[in-house]
N, C-alpha and C positions, 0 to 999 in steps of 0.2 A: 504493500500500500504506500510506504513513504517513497519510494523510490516513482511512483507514479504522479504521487502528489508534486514531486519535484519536477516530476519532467513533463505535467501536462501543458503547460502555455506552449511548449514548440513541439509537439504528439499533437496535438488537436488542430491546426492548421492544415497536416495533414492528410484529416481523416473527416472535416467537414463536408457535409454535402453529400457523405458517399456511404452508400449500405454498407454495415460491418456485419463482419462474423466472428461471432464469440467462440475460444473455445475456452468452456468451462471445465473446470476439476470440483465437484462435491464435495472433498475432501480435502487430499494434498496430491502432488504430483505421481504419487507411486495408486492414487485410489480411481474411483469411475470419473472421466471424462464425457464432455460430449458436445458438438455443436452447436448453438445457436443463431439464427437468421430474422428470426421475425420475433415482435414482443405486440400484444393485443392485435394483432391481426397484420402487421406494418412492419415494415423492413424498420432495425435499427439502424438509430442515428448518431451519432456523439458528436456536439458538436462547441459543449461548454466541456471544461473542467470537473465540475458535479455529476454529468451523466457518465466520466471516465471512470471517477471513482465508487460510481453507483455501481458499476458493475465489476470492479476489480473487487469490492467488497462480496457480492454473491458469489466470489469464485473463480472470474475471467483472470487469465493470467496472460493469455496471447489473444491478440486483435489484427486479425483478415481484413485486406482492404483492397477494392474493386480498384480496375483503372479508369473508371467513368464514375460521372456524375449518379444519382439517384435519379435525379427527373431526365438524363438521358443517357443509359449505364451502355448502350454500343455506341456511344460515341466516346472515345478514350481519348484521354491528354495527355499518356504516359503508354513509352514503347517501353517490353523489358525484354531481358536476355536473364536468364537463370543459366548459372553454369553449377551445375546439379553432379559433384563425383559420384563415381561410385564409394561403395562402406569405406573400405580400407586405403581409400589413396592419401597417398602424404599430401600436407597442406604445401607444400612446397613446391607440386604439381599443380596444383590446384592456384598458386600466384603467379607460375609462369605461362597458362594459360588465360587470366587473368588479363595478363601484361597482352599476352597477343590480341585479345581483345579490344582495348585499350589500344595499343596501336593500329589496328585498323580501323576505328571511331577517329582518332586524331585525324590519318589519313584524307578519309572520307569527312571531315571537317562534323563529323556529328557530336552533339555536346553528351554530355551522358553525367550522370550521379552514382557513384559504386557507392556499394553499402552491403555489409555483411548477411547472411543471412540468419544469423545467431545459430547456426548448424555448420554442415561441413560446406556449405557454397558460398557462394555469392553470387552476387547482383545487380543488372546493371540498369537503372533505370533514365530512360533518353527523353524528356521535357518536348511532344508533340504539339504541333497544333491538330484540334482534335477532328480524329477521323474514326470512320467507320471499323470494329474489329476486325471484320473481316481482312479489311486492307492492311491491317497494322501485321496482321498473322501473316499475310503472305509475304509481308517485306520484309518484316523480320525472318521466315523462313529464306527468303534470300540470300540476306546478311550470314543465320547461323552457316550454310550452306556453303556460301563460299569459303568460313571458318574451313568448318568442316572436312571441305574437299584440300586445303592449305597444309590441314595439319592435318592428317588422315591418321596418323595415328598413338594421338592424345585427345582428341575432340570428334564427336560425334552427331549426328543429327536422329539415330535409330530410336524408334521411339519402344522397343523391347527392350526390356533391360536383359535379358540373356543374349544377347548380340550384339551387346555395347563392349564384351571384353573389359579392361580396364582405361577406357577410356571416359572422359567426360561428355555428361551430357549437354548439349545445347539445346536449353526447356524453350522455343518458341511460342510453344502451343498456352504458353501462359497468356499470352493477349488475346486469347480467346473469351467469346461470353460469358459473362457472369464470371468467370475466375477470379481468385482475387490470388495477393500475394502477401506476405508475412506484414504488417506495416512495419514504418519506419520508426523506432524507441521501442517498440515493441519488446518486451521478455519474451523470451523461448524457454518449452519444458525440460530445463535439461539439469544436470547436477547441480553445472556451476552458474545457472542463472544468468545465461547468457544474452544478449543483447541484439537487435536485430539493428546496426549500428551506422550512420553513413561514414565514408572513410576516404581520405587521399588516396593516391592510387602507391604514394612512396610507403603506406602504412601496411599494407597488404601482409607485412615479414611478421606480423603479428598474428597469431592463432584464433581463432573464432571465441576461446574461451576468454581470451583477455579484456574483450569488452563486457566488462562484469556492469550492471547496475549502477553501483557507485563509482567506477570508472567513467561510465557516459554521462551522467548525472554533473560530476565533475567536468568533465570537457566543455559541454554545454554552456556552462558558468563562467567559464574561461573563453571560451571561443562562441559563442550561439549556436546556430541553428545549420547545422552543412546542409542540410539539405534542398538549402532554398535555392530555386531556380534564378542563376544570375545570367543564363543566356538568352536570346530570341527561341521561341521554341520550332523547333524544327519540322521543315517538310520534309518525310521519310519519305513519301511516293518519290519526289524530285532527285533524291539524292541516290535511289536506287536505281531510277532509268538512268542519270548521267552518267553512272558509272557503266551503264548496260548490265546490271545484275541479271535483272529478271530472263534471259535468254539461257540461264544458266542453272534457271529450277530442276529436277525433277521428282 
């Protein structure tokens, strides 16, 4: 609860406007869990500080967040890439892939926000002007794809995980309807109470565990809010034809 009370003025900016999804614990993290979407018949909202802690008090520990509005959730203002390892891959895999991402975003002049996923991934989320899901899924399968095909064997686009081998996934399928993704401040159910955190891209050598609560709590306080969008938001259809991507789906 206090680590939420701390960090609701810049979590709530976030998550205004847009249907969350609760996931609740009954008890504590080791007891019954279980989803949440709707409260007296209505997609939840949060969009003060009081309704954050109204529901961290019932039990919500982790807060889902669409990439569209409520009153028009397929039209999305946020493109993302999840680089999703497999169990056992070193984090060290997982930032050097990372990095290749990251360079072909600078390349392709696309702006992008990383942020941890308080798990074993991360995240990269790219400030759209907003379009249709549909269109966001195919350009982003574009993008993962030509990843993909670059580095054929650390990065993948296979959506079976038994035919991923030990490479990572590229989750495009996350800008799909209705999806949502981990929000940003957000706790994760995990031992060490990890953070779903925004981050430099020079911070990456840091392990998912080390943005503890009172670590980002701390940052925060010190630096404000990474997450805020300080570029023009970007036209992904534009930037996929000039490069001629889309010739190169399959």
């Amino acid at each position: 609860m206090s680590y939420y009370d701390t960090i609701a003025d810049v979590m709530i900016p976030h998550m205004m406007g847009r249907a969350i999804t609760l996931k609740r614990w009954t008890e504590d993290i080791a007891g019954p869990m279980f989803y949440q979407k709707h409260f007296a018949n209505q997609p939840i909202g949060i969009n003060h500080p009081h309704e954050l802690l109204h529901w961290v008090a019932l039990g919500t520990l982790e807060f889902h967040v669409p990439l569209g509005f409520m009153d028009r959730p397929q039209q999305h203002d946020w493109a993302v890439l999840d680089l999703d390892p497999p169990q056992e891959c070193l984090w060290s895999v997982v930032c050097h892939a990372a990095h290749a991402v990251a360079a072909l975003f600078d390349k392709l002049k696309i702006p992008f926000i990383l942020k941890t996923s308080g798990g074993k991934g991360v995240h990269f989320y790219i400030p759209i002007e907003p379009q249709d899901h549909r269109s966001v899924v195919y350009w982003m399968k574009s993008l993962a794809t030509l990843l993909a095909n670059t580095f054929p064997e650390s990065l993948t686009v296979e959506r079976v995980k038994g035919q991923r081998g030990n490479r990572i996934y590229l989750d495009y399928l996350q800008n799909g309807s209705m999806r949502t993704m981990i929000g940003v401040y957000s706790m994760r159910a995990t031992q060490a109470a990890t953070v779903s955190a925004p981050i430099r891209l020079d911070e990456l050598g840091f392990k998912p565990n080390y943005w503890t609560p009172a670590r980002v709590a701390s940052r925060v306080a010190q630096e404000g809010d990474l997450f805020v969008v300080k570029t023009p938001r970007c036209r992904l259809g534009d930037v996929v034809e000039r490069y001629n991507l889309l010739p190169n789906l399959r």
